[in-house]
Steps between C-alpha positions, in 0.01 A plus 500: 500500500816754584451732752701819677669549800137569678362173335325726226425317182720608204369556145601252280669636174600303172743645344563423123847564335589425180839369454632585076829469384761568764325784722791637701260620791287201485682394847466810650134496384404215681728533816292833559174343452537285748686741712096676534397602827105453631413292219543111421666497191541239274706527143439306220751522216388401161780372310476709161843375355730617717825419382698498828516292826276783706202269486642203653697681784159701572269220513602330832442780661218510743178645364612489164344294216578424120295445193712404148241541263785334206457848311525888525096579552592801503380784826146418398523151546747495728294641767200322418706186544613639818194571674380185375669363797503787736360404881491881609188723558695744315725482125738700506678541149866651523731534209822273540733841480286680778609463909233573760550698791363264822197671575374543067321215567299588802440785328352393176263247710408795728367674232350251283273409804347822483129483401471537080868436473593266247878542402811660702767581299886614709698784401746366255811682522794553313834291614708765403359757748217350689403835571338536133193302386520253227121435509224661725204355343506533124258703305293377192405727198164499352686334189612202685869595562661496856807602711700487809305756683741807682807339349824657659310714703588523908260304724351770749284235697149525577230350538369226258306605154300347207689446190412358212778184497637324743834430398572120428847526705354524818107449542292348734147339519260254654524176342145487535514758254764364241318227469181638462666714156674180406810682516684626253454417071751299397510587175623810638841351535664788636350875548198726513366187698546663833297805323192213375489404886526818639243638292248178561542588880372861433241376237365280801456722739795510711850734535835452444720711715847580505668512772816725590666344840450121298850527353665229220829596378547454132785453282290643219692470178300581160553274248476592130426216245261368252315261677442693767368806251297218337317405867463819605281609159320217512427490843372848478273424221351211661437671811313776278294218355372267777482812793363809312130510435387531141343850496836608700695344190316667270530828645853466518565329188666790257726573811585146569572432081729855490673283792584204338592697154726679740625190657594340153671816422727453823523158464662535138715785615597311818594179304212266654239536208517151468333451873246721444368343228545135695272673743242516257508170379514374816157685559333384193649106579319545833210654447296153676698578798414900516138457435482251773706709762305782417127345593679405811608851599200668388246265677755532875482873450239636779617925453397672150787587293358882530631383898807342464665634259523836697856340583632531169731785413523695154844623570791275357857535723827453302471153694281395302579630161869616357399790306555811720374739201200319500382449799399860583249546193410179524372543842339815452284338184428182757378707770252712241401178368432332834281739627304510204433152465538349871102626590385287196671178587 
């Protein structure tokens, strides 16, 4: 038991960081976690393949913890692994390239304490001017794809608000809770599986707030290759499969096929064709593990989907796809179609 100045008991936090490659903040990363004020704060660093000595300086640090896994499980089963052993009444996830300020922390647990709170996600910002956002809750479309929510835009503070996503670079919840969702998929690997939890939380009952003054510094870089095309697609799709409710799919099925003849048409012009179609095989190789995951989801769900999918968006950002010229009529068909077809699901 830690307690304050005034012999008030602290809340105890696991933090879990994922350490890939050599992370050149990973130091920093840690050193500020444990730097937290009004909150007993524990990291554990799950050894992904990091390729540097990082790990082994970090680790005899007090209140810090390793787990070396033998393999790159990837964010989805990295953080599984690392709540695994988490002591805290709170997991905190935090990106390995993202530096708290002291009091993020305290903040995230103040919030997620609030009754029907599930998640607290930080303001993520940009390490090139922390002024600008790099996340502020990300927003999902009603075809399954998803963003860095306010992206470059100033932070003007406030008070917190509901978004859709909590941002997997800096989120908070009770462990009670993690455990209770089993965490994240791991077949996931890496992304949209901050979106699956997210979206459980809401599906349950609960909110997921964002909150402004919770700040994580991010040296946000956006990587551009064929695996990580290849994840994203297929992530998407399988988030579509196991989440979405089968009237809602139906309804939305000649928008969500124009999608993915649109998305082969980018990924041949882009030079990642062959990823997309990986995707699909994936899918089809998997299909055990989809039908499975989605009787889970569907039988936890406690709102309608007529409820919770309110928090979907129609309108696409040039975030989240990299046709400009498209985007406008795209979104104007999107929000014609959605309200024609939302009252039926």
């Amino acid at each position: 038991m830690t307690t304050d100045g005034e012999g008030k008991v602290l809340p105890r936090v696991s933090a879990v960081v994922l350490a890939w490659k050599a992370e050149p903040w990973l130091r920093r990363c840690v050193e500020a976690l444990l730097a937290s004020e009004k909150v007993a704060v524990g990291v554990v660093i799950v050894d992904n393949g990091c390729t540097n000595d990082d790990v082994e300086i970090l680790e005899p640090l007090t209140g810090v913890s390793v787990v070396r896994p033998g393999e790159n499980l990837g964010f989805a089963g990295g953080c599984n692994a690392g709540a695994r052993v988490a002591t805290g009444d709170y997991i905190a996830l935090i990106n390995s390239d993202a530096v708290v300020e002291p009091t993020t922390l305290a903040r995230l647990v103040d919030e997620a304490t609030r009754p029907g709170v599930g998640i607290a996600g930080g303001s993520v910002r940009l390490a090139d001017d922390p002024r600008l956002i790099n996340s502020a809750g990300n927003p999902v479309h009603v075809l399954g794809l998803t963003w860095a929510g306010r992206m470059g835009e100033p932070e003007v503070g406030g008070e917190p608000v509901d978004v859709a996503v909590a941002s997997g670079a800096c989120q908070l919840m009770r462990r009670a809770l993690w455990e209770d969702l089993g965490g994240f998929d791991v077949e996931y690997f890496a992304y949209h599986e901050d979106t699956e939890l997210s979206m459980r939380v809401w599906r349950r009952g609960l909110r997921v707030v964002y909150v402004p003054d919770a700040v994580a510094v991010h040296r946000y870089e956006f990587s551009r290759n064929e695996f990580k095309f290849y994840l994203i697609e297929r992530n998407r799709l399988m988030f579509l499969a196991t989440l979405w409710g089968w009237r809602a799919l139906l309804l939305l099925s000649p928008a969500l096929i124009g999608l993915e003849l649109g998305m082969v048409a980018l990924a041949a012009k882009q030079g990642w064709l062959r990823a997309k179609l990986r995707s699909w095989r994936w899918l089809l190789g998997h299909a055990g593990h989809i039908r499975r995951r989605r009787r889970l989801l569907q039988a936890e769900r406690t709102l309608p989907d007529r409820e919770w999918m309110r928090l979907l968006t129609d309108r696409l950002d040039t975030n989240a796809i990299e046709l400009p010229a498209v985007v406008g009529p795209l979104n104007a068909f999107m929000r014609a179609y959605w309200r024609l077809v939302r009252p039926l699901v």
